[in-house]
N, C-alpha and C positions, 0 to 999 in steps of 0.2 A: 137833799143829798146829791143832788145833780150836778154834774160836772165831767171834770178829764177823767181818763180812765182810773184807775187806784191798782196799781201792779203788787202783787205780792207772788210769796210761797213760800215754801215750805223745803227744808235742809233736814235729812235722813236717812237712814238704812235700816232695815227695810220699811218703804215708803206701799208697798202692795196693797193696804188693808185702809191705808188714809182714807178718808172720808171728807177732808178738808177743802177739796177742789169746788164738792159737790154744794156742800154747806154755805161759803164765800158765794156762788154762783146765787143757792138761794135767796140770800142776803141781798146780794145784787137786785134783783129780780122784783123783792118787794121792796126794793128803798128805790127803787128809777135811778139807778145809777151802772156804771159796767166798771166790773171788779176783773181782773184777771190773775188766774189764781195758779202757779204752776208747781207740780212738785219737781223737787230736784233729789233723786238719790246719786249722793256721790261717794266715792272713797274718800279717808279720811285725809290722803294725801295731796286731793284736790278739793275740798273743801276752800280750805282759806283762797282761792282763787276764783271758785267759784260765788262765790261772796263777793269777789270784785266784778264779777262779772253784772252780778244782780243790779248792783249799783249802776255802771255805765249803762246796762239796758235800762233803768228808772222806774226799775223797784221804790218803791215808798219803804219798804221794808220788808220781814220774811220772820216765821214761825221756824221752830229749833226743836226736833222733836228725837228721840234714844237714835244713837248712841251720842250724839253731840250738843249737849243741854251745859254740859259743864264744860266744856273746850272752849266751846263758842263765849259762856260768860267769861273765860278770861282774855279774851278781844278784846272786851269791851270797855270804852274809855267813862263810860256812864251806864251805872246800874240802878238800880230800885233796891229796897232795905232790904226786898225779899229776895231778888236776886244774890243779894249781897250774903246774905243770910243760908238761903239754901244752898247757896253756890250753883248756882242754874238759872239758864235763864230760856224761854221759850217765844217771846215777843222780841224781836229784835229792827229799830228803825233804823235808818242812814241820817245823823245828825251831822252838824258845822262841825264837830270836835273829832267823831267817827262813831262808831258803832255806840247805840244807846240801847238797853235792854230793860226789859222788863217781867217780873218771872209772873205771865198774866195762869196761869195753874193754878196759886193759889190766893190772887185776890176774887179769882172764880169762886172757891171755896169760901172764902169768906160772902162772897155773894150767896151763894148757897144755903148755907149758913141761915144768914140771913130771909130768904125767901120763905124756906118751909118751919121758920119757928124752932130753929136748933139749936140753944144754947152750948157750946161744948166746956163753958166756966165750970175748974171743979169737977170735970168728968176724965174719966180714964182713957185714953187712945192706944190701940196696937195698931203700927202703920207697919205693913210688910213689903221690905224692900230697904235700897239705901241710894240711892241715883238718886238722879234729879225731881223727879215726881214722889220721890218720898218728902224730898228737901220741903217743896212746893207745901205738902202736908202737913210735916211737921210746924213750918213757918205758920200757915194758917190756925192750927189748932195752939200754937205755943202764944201769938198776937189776939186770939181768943178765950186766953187764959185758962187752958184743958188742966185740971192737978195735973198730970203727967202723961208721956209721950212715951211709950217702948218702942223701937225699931227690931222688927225681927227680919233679921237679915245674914245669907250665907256669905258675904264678904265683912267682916267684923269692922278689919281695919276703917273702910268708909261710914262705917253705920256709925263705928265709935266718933271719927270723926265731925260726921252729920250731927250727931248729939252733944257733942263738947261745943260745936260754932253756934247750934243753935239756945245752948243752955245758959251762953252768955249774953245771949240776945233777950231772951225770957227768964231771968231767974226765979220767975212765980211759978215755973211748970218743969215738973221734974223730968230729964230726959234722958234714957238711957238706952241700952241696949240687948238683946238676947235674939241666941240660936232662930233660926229658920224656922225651924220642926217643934221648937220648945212649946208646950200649952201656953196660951194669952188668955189671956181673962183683960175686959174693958168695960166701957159703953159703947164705945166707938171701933168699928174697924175700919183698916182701910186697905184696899187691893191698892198698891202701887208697883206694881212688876208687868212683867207683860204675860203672865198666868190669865189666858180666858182669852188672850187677841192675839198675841204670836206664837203661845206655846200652849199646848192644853192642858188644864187642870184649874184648881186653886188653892187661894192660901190653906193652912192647916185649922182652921179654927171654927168656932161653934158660937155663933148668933146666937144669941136669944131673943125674945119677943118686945123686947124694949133696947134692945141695940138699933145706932144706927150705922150703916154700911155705906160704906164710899166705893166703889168699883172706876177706878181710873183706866182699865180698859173697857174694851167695848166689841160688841159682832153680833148679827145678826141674829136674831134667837133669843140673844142674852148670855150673860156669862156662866159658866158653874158657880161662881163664887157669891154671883148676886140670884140665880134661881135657889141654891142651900139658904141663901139668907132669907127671902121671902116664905121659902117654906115654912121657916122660924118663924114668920111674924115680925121680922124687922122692919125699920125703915130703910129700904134701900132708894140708894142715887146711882144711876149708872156710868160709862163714863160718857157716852153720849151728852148727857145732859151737860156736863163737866165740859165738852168740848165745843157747844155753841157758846157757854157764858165766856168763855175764855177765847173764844171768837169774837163775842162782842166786843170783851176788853182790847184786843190785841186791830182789832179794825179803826176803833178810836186811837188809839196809840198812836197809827200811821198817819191818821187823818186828819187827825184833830177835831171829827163832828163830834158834838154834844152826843153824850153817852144814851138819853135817851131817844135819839131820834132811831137810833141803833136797835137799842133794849125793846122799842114800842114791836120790835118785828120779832122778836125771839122765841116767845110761846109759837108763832106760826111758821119759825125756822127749823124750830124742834120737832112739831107735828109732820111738817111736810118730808124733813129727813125719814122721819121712824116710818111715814107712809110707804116711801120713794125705794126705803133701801130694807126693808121688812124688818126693822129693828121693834 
């Protein structure tokens, strides 16, 4: 993995709490390579200039993280099915055509998935929230064949619409929507808000001992919503975890290195983060 430098970063507000800098660095570090990793918090007005900016400095590419997941995918002149789908996209490179995006959130999740033996075919999901990291969710759980997807979410309008784009994407998995506050019943939950990393609290719902739990944010300590879950007895993922795989993914995107020369460092990108930053 040795070579020129690999520029990237990261486009958001509030960017305070990223952990992205740290994580790329570590990555760097055990691949013998030098990554430079920068966050950019901009207004939303400066943005798309900021964007041009990344490119003339020789960015390889740059992460898309709330408020601008769904602005930035409609830049894009090349999407992924999932980007396309969730309408969001969080990996974004500088291709020959312009902006190519890839919504690496939720082929994370299907990574995940994958990893700890989680079938979600057939199984019921409440994903709380309707942005872009719900999108991310639903996509992975509706291309993994869940019976059905509820979004509980206090903007209706997007959740409804999140569920209608996604439901013609998956017509094997039922997708709909309900209230915020309304009782969920699942197998699956999933934190998609920023409840537990920029605001305090979490979702409204109750784990059982055979739920598994998705926490797409993250902080030190751990979230409320994934310490309630573990008290239960669930499976929980935190979003930590969630944000190396989706680093791996979004590294290859830029680069083009073979995904496992990336993956082979991940278990010890993850450890040394949770070590580094007392996650």
């Amino acid at each position: 993995m040795k070579g020129k430098v690999i520029k990237a970063g990261l486009f958001g507000s509030p960017l305070d709490k990223s952990l992205s800098p740290e994580l790329f660095g570590i990555f760097g570090r055990l691949a013998g390579t030098a990554i430079s990793y920068e966050l950019r918090d901009v207004p939303r007005s400066h943005l798309r200039g900021a964007i041009d900016g990344a490119r003339l400095n020789g960015w390889a590419g740059f992460n898309v993280t709330l408020p601008y997941k769904q602005e930035v995918c409609a830049l894009l002149s090349q999407a992924d099915p999932a980007a396309k789908a969730a309408g969001a996209v969080n990996a974004v490179r500088f291709g020959r055509t312009g902006l190519e995006g890839n919504n690496t959130d939720a082929h994370a999740l299907r990574e995940i998935f994958c990893e700890r033996g989680m079938d979600p075919a057939g199984r019921a999901a409440a994903v709380y929230g309707a942005g872009g990291a719900a999108g991310a969710a639903g996509w992975a759980l509706g291309r993994s064949r869940a019976s059905s997807v509820v979004f509980y979410a206090r903007n209706t309008q997007a959740a409804g619409a999140l569920a209608a784009r996604l439901g013609d994407c998956f017509p094997g998995t039922a997708f709909s929507t309900a209230p915020f506050e309304g009782p969920a019943a699942g197998d699956i939950f999933v934190n998609a808000t920023p409840l537990g990393m920029y605001t305090p609290g979490r979702p409204p719902c109750a784990p059982g001992a055979d739920s598994f739990c998705f926490d797409m944010a993250y902080a030190p300590g751990g979230t409320e919503f994934g310490a309630a879950a573990e008290k239960a007895g669930a499976t929980v993922v935190d979003g930590l975890e969630l944000l190396v795989w989706q680093a791996v993914l979004a590294l290859k995107f830029w680069s083009g290195l073979p995904t496992g020369d990336i993956v082979k460092f991940k278990q010890e990108a993850l450890a040394l983060l949770r070590s580094e930053k007392g996650f």
